[in-house]
C-alpha positions as CSV (number, residue, x, y, z in Angstrom):
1,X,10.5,-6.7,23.5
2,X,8.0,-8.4,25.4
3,X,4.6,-9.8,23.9
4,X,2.3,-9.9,26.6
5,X,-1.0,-11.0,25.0
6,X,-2.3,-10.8,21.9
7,X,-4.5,-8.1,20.6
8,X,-8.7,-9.2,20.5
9,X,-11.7,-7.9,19.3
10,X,-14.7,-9.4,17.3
11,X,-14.2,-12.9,15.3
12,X,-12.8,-11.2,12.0
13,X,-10.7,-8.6,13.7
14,X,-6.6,-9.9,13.6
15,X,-4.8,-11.5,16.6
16,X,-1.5,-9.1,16.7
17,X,1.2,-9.4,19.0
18,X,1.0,-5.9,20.8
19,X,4.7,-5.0,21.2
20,X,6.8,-3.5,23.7
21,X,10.3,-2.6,23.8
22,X,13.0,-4.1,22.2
23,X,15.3,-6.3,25.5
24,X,17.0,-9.2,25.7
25,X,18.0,-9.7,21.8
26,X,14.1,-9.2,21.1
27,X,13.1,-6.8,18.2
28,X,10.0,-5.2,17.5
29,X,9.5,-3.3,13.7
30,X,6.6,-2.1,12.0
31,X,5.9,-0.9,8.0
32,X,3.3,0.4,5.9
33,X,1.7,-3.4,6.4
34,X,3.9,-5.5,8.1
35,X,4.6,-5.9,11.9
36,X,7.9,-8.0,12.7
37,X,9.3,-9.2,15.4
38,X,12.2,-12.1,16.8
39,X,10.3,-14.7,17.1
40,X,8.6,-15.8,20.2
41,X,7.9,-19.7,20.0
42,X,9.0,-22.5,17.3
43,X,5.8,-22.0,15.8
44,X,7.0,-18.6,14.7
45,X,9.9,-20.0,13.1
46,X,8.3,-23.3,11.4
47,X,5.8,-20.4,10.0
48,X,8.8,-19.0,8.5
49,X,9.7,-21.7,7.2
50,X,6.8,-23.0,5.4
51,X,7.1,-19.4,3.5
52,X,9.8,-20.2,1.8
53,X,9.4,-23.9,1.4
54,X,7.8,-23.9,-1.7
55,X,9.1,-24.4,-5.4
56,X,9.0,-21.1,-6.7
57,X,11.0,-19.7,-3.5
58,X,13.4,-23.0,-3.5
59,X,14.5,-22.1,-7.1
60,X,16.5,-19.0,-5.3
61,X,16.8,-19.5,-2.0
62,X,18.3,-23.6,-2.4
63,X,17.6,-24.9,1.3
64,X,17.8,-28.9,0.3
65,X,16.5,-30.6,3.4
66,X,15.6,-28.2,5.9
67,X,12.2,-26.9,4.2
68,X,8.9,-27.8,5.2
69,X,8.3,-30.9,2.9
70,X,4.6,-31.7,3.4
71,X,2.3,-29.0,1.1
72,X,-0.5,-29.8,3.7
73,X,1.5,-28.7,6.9
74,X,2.6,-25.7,4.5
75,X,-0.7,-24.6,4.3
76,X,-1.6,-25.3,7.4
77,X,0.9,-23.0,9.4
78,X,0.5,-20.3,6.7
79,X,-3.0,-19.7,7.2
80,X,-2.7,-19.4,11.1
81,X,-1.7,-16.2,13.2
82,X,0.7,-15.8,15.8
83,X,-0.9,-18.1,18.8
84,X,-4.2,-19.0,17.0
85,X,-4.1,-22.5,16.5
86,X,-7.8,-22.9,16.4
87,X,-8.5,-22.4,12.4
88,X,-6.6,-25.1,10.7
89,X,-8.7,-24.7,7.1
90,X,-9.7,-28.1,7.8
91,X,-6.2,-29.6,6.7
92,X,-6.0,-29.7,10.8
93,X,-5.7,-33.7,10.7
94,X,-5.3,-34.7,14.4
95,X,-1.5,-35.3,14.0
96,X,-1.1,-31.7,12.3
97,X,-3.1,-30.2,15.3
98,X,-0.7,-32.3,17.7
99,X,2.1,-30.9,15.8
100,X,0.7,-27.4,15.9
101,X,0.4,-27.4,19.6
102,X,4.0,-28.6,20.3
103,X,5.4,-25.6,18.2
104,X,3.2,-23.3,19.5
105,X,4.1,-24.8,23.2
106,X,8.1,-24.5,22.5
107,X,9.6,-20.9,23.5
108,X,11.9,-19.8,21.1
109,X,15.4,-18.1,22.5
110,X,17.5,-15.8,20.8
111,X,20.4,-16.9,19.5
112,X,23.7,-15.2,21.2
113,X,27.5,-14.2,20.0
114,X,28.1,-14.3,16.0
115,X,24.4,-16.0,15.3
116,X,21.6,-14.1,12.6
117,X,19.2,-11.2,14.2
118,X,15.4,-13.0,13.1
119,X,12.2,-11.2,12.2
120,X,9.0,-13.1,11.6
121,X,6.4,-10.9,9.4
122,X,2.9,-10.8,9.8
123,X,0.6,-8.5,7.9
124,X,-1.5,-6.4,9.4
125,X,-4.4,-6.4,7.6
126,X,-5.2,-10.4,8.6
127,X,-2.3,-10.7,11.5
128,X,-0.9,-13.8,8.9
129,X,2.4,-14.9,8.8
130,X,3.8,-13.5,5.4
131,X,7.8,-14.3,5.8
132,X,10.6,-13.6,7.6
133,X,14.0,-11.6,7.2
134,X,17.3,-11.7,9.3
135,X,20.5,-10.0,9.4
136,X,23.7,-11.7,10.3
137,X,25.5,-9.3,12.5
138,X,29.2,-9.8,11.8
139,X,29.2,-9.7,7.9
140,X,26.1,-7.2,8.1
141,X,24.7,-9.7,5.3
142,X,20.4,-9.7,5.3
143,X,18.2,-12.3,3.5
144,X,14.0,-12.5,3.3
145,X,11.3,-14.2,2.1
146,X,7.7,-13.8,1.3
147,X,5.1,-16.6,2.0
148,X,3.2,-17.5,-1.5
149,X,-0.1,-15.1,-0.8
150,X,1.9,-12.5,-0.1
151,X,4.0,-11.6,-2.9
152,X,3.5,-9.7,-5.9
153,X,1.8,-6.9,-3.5
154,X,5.4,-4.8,-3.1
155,X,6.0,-6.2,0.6
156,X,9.4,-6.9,-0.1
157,X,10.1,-3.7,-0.4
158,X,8.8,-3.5,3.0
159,X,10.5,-6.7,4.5
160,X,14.4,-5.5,3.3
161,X,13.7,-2.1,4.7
162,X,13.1,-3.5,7.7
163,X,15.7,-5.3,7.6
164,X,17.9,-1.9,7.3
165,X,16.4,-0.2,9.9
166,X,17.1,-3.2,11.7
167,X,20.8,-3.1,11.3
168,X,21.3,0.9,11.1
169,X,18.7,1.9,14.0
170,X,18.4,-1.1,16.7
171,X,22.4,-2.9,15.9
172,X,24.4,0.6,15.4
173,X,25.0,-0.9,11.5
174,X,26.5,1.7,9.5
175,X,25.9,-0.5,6.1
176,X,23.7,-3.4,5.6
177,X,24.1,-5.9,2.2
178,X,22.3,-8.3,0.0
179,X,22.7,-10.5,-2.3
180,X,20.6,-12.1,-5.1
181,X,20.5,-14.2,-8.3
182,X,20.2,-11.9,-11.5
183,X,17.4,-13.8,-13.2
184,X,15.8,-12.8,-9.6
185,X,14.4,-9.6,-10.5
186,X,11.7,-9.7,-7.8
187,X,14.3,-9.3,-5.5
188,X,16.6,-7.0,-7.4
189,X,13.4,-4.8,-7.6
190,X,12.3,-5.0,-3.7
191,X,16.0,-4.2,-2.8
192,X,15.9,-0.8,-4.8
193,X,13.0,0.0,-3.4
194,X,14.2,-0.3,-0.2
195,X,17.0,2.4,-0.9
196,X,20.0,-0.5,-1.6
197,X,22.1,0.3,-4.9
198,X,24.8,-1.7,-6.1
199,X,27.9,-2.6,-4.7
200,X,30.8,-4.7,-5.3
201,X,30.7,-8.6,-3.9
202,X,31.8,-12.0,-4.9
203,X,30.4,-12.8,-8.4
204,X,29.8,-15.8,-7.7
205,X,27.5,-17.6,-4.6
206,X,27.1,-21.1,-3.5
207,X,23.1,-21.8,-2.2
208,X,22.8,-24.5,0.7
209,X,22.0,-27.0,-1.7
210,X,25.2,-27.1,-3.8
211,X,24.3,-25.0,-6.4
212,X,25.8,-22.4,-7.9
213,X,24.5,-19.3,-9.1
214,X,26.0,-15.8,-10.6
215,X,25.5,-13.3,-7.5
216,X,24.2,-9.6,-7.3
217,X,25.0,-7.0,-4.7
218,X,23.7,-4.2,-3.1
219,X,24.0,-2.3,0.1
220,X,22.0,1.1,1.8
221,X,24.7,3.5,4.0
222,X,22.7,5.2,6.2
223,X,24.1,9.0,7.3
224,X,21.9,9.8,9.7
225,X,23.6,9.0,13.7
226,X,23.8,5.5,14.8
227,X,21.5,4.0,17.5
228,X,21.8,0.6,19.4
229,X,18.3,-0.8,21.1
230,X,18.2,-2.7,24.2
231,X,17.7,-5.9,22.6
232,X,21.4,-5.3,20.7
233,X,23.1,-8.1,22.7
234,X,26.6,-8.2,21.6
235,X,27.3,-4.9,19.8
236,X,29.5,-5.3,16.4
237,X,33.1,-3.4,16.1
C-alpha cells in the first residue's frame, strides 16, 4: 500500500488517504463508512490511541499507563485528519502543535515476524480518525476500538469485519477470534454483526492492567478460498 497524497477539494471536503495496493506489510480496507489502513506515521498511531484512552473504553480494554493521559491532547488528535495538522479546535497550545508536528514528522514501520497486523480507521464522511483494529497473526486473535464520537452509530460492526477480511482475504486466515467482557454488550453486539458466533476459549482473561475479568469468545470461519496480499510479510502455517 502506498499513500501518495492526500485527496483535496474545497475547505469542507475530507483529506483521505487515496490508497494503492497492499506491499511491504501495508494494508488498505474499506466499509460502508470506514477507510483503514497500517498506519503511515506515529501520528496515526497516537490517533489510535487517544480513541481508546478514555474512561468509558479503559473500563474494558485496561491499558494502565500506555493511554493518552492529557483530555486536551485527546481531543486534539481526535479531531484532526490523517496529515492535517492545521485545525487544532483551538486546544492547539504551542507545545501541542509542537507535539503534533513531531508525530506527524515520524514514519511509522511495520512491525515484522510474530508482531500484530494494525489498521487505523477514519470515516469517510469527515476523513476523522475513529479507532483502530489489529489482528495478531500467530493466535489469529483481533481487538478494536472506537474513538468517543464515533460509537453508538454501528461502526463496530464495521471495524471487526474488517478485521476478518483482514485475516481471511489479505493473511490467508482461515479463522479469526475475539474476545470480550460479558457485561460488554456493545461488543458482543458488533461481533455478531460482523458474522462471529461463539466459540470455546479461556473463561477467564487478564487486561494489561492486572485485572481480571470473565471472558467471551467468538470466531467467523470463512469457506470461501484463501487469498494472501502482497503486504502478507511472513505467511502463518
Amino acid at each position: 500500500m502506498v499513500w501518495s497524497r492526500f485527496r483535496r477539494g474545497r475547505t469542507a471536503a475530507p483529506r483521505l488517504p487515496l490508497p494503492g495496493p497492499c506491499g511491504h506489510r501495508r494494508h488498505t480496507l474499506r466499509t460502508e463508512r470506514l477507510l483503514l489502513y497500517t498506519p503511515e506515521t506515529t501520528l496515526d498511531l497516537a490517533a489510535a490511541a487517544a480513541a481508546a484512552s478514555d474512561p468509558e473504553a479503559q473500563r474494558w480494554l485496561g491499558w494502565g499507563d500506555i493511554i493518552v493521559a492529557d483530555a486536551d491532547v485527546r481531543a486534539a488528535l481526535l479531531r484532526l485528519r490523517p496529515g492535517d495538522i492545521g485545525d487544532t479546535g483551538g486546544t492547539g497550545a504551542p507545545p501541542t502543535s509542537r507535539l503534533l508536528q513531531n508525530l506527524l514528522a515520524r514514519p511509522f514501520e511495520p512491525h515484522v515476524g510474530d508482531g500484530a497486523e494494525v489498521l487505523v480507521g477514519v470515516r469517510l464522511d469527515d476523513g476523522r480518525y475513529a479507532g483502530c483494529t489489529m489482528l495478531h497473526p500467530d493466535t489469529g486473535e483481533i481487538g478494536g476500538w472506537l474513538a468517543p464520537e464515533a460509537r453508538g452509530l454501528g461502526l463496530g460492526a464495521e471495524l471487526f469485519r474488517a478485521a476478518a477480511v483482514l485475516g481471511h482475504g489479505h493473511l490467508g486466515m482461515r479463522t479469526v477470534r475475539a474476545g470480550h467482557e460479558p457485561e460488554n454488550t456493545a461488543s458482543g453486539r458488533a461481533l455478531a454483526k460482523a458474522g462471529f458466533v461463539a466459540a470455546d476459549g479461556p473463561p477467564r482473561h487478564t487486561l494489561p492492567n492486572g485485572r481480571e475479568i470473565d471472558a467471551r469468545w467468538l470466531e467467523r470461519t470463512t469457506t470461501t478460498p484463501l487469498t494472501h496480499c502482497r503486504g502478507a510479510g511472513r505467511l502463518p502455517a
